[in-house]
N, C-alpha and C positions, 0 to 999 in steps of 0.2 A: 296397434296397441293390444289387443286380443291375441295376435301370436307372441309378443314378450309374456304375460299373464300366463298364459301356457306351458312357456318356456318354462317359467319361474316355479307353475305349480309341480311340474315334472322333477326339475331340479331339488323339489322340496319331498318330495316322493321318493325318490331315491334316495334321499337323506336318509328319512325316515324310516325309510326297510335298514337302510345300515345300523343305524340305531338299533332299532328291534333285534337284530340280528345279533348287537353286542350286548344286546339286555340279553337277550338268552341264554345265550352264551355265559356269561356272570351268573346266571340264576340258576345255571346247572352247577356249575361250578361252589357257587355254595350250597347247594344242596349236596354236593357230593362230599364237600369240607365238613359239613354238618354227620353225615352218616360214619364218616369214616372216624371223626372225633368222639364218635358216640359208640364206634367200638371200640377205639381204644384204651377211654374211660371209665364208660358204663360196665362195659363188659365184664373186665377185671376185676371189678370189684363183687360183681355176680358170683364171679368164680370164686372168692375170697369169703363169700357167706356159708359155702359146701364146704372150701380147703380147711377153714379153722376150725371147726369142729372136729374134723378128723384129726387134724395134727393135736390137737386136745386129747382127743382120747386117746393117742400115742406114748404122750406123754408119764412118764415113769413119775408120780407125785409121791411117792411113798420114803425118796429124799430129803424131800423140804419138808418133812414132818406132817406129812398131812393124810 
């Protein structure tokens, strides 16, 4: 009775680490989806608070009447 119990808890042990091991795995994985979405997002639009102002003062307004 005590070697089946054993068996059984072994067997559940090794689940376990498989598990774990596919949690982690998922948990890098969206951590990595997270970092990389946040550069190709965030980023740009960073870059887009410096570009428009420049391209503003580029700008020939003496056209449009102004």
């Amino acid at each position: 009775m005590d070697n089946d119990i054993l068996k059984k808890l072994e067997e559940q042990e090794q689940k376990i680490d498989k598990i774990y091991r596919s949690v982690e795995k998922m948990r890098k994985y969206f951590l990595w989806s997270l970092i990389i979405g946040i550069a190709f997002i965030v980023l740009p639009f960073i870059g887009l608070i410096f570009v428009i102002p420049m391209f503003l003062k580029t700008l020939n307004l003496s056209g449009f009447g102004l």
